[in-house]
N, C-alpha and C positions, 0 to 999 in steps of 0.2 A: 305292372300287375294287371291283368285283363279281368273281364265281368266276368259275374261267377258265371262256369258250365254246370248245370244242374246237377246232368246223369253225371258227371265226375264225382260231384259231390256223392250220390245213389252209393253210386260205386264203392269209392273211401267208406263210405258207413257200414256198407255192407258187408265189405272186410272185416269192421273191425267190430260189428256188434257180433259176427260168428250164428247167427239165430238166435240170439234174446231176446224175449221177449219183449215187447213193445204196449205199447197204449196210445188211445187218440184221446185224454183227459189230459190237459195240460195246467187246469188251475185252480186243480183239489190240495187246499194247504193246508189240510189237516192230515193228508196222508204224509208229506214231508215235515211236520213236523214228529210225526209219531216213528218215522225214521230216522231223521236227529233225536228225536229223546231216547231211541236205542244203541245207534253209534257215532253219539257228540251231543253238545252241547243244544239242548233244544230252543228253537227260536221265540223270544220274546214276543209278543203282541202289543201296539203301540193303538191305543183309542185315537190318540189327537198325534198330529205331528209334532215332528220333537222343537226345541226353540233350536235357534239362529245356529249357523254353524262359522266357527272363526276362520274363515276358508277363501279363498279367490278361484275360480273354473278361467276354464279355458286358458293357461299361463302353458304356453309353450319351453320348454329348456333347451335351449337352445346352443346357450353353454355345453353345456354338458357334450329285394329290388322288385318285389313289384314289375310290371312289364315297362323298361323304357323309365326306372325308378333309379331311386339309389339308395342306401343304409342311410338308416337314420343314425341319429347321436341315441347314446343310453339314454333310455330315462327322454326323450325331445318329447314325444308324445304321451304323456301322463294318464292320459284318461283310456288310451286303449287298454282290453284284455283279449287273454286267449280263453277260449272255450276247446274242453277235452270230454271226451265219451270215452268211457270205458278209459281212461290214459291215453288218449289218441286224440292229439290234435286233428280237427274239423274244420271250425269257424272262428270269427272272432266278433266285440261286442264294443262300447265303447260306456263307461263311466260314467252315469249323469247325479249321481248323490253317494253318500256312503252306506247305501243297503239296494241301489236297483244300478241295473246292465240294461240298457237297450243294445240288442240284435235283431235278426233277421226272422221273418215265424217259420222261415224253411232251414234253419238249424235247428227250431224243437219242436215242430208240427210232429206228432206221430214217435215223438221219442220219449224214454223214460228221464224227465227232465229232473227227476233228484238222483242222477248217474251223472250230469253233466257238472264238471267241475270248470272255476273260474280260477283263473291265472292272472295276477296286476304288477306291475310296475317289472316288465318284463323286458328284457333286448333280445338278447338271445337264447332259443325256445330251447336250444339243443345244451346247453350247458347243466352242469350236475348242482347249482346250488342251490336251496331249500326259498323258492318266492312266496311272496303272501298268497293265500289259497281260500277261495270256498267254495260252498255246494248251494245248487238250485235248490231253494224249496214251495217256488211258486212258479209259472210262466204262462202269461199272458198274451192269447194271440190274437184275439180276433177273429174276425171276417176274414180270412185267406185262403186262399186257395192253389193249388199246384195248377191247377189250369190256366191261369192267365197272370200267377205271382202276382198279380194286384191283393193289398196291404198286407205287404212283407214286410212285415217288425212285429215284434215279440219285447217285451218288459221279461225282465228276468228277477226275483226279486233272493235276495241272498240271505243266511242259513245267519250270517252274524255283521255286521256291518265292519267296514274294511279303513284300517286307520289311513288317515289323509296328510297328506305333506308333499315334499320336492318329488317323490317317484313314483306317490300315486295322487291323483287330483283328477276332478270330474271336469266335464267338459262345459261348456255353457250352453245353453238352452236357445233357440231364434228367440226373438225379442218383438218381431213384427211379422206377425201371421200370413200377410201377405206378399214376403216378398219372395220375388223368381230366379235373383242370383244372375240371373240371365249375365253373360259374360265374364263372372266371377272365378279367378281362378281361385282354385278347390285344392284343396288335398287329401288323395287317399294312402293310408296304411294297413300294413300286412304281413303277416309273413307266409303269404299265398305263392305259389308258381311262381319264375318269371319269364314262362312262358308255357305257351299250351301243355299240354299234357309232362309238364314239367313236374319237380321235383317243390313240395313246399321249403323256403327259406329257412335259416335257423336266426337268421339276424332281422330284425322288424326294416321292412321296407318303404319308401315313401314314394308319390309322385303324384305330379303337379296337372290338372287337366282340368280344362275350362267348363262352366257349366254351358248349357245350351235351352236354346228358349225351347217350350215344346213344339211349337209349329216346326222348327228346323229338323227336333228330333223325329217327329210324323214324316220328314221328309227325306230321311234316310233310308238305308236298306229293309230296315221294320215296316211292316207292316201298320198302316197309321191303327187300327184298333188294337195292338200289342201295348201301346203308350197309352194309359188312363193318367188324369190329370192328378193321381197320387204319385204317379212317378216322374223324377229327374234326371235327366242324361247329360253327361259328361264326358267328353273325350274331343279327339281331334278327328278331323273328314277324312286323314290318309291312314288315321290309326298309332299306330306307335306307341300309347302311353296308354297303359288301362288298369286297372283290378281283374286278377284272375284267379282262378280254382283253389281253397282253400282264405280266400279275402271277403266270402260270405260274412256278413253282420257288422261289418266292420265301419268304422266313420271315415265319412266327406264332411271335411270341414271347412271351411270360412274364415279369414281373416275380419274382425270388425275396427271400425276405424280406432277402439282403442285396446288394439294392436293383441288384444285375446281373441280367442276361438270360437267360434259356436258350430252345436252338429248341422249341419244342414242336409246329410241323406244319409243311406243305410248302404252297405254294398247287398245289391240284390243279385240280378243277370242278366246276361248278355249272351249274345253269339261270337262265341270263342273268346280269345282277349287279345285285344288290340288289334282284331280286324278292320280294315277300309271299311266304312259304312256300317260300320255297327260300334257304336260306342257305349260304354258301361251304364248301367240303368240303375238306380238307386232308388229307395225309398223315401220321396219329398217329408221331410222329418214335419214342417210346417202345417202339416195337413192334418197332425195327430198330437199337436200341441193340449188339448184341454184332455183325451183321451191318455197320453203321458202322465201331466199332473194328475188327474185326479187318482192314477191307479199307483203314484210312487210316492205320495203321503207319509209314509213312514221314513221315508228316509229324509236325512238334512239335507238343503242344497245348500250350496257355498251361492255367497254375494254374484249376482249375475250383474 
């Protein structure tokens, strides 16, 4: 699965939004509500966070391609989803409580984010069975920017809160603000390209690529001022194994030593996927830890 290509993305969208209109207000949620209370179920408002949830994150199933990847098992990966525009898969998000999605802010900078529907406890995109579903009614971006995709993550907050169990579960959260992963192998998932200008997968992809200190990443084909210290790079120096086009928003995860997950970046971009000297660039999730919590409140997090 190679780093997302941007204009691939442009592209894809621009197909599939045909000229709809658009907006650059991403986190007016009184307009989404006033649209669920016309076609669904309108979303409650929570003062205080809810109590305790009987839940465990990060639990792999294991039981149960990416560029230089492989299929995953149904259901391995619990906390990822898909994000659709208009019915047309784009990006994807990953799971962190039972009412918020973090993704990427260049899946809904600039788009009508109560169009955007989420897809959970999914394997295969392309099959006809009826999966758990909601709709954006809030998105949070930030400070980002298409110019330099420095802080590319976006909070998604959802329309109804999504039931939790073996085939959907949230991911765990970093624990310690400051660590660098530095030689950590990682895992990203997708059902992006598996290869350039490739076709999106219909079966969820996985693959295994090392994190990288950032000095080393300053010291590849990038440009050292393209690498701000929000972002993290992962991949190998001859290439082969990456996130690519259509793996936007999606999680790099973490093994911790008790043997659960936590997110530790965002798929953001890259130059192509899985090229020599250009390895996948990700949004350092640690860097937006208290900016996370405080904006996903409402929803319950499972025992971290």
């Amino acid at each position: 699965m190679g780093s997302t290509v941007f204009w691939s993305l442009l592209v894809l969208l621009a197909l599939q939004t045909k000229g709809s209109p658009i907006t650059n207000e991403t986190s007016t949620a009184g307009k989404g509500k006033n649209f669920f209370g016309l076609f669904g179920n309108k979303p409650p408002t929570w003062k205080y966070p809810p109590g305790p949830c009987y839940c465990t994150c990060g639990v792999r199933n294991e039981e149960s391609r990416i560029v230089g990847g492989q299929t995953t098992a149904p259901n391995e990966f619990p906390w990822i989803v898909r994000l659709s525009y208009l019915n047309k898969f784009y990006c994807a998000g990953t799971l962190i409580n039972d009412r918020y999605v973090l993704s990427a802010a260049h899946c809904v900078k600039g788009f009508m984010w109560f169009m955007i529907k989420v897809t959970f406890g999914e394997h295969d995109r392309c099959s006809e069975r009826n999966p758990e579903t909601r709709f954006v009614t809030r998105a949070i971006t930030g400070e980002f920017s298409f110019l330099n995709f420095d802080n590319d993550i976006a909070i998604l907050r959802l329309n109804e809160r999504v039931p939790l169990g073996d085939h959907i579960r949230p991911i765990c959260l970093p624990t310690i603000q400051d660590n660098q992963y530095e030689g950590t192998k990682a895992i990203a998932s997708g059902w992006g390209t598996m290869h350039e200008d490739g076709k999106p997968s219909c079966l969820l992809q996985e693959v295994e690529v090392p994190v990288m200190s950032l000095k080393d990443c300053r010291n590849t084909s990038y440009s050292p001022r393209m690498i701000s210290d929000n972002m993290l790079c992962a991949g190998y120096p001859d290439g082969q194994k990456d996130s690519c086009q259509g793996d936007s928003g999606g999680p790099l995860v973490a093994e911790r030593e008790d043997k659960r997950y936590e997110l530790i970046g965002v798929v953001s971009w890259g130059n192509g996927c899985a090229r020599p000297g250009y390895p996948g660039v990700y949004t350092r999730v640690t860097r937006y830890m208290d900016w996370i919590l405080s904006n996903s409140m409402e929803g319950c997090f499972c025992e971290n």
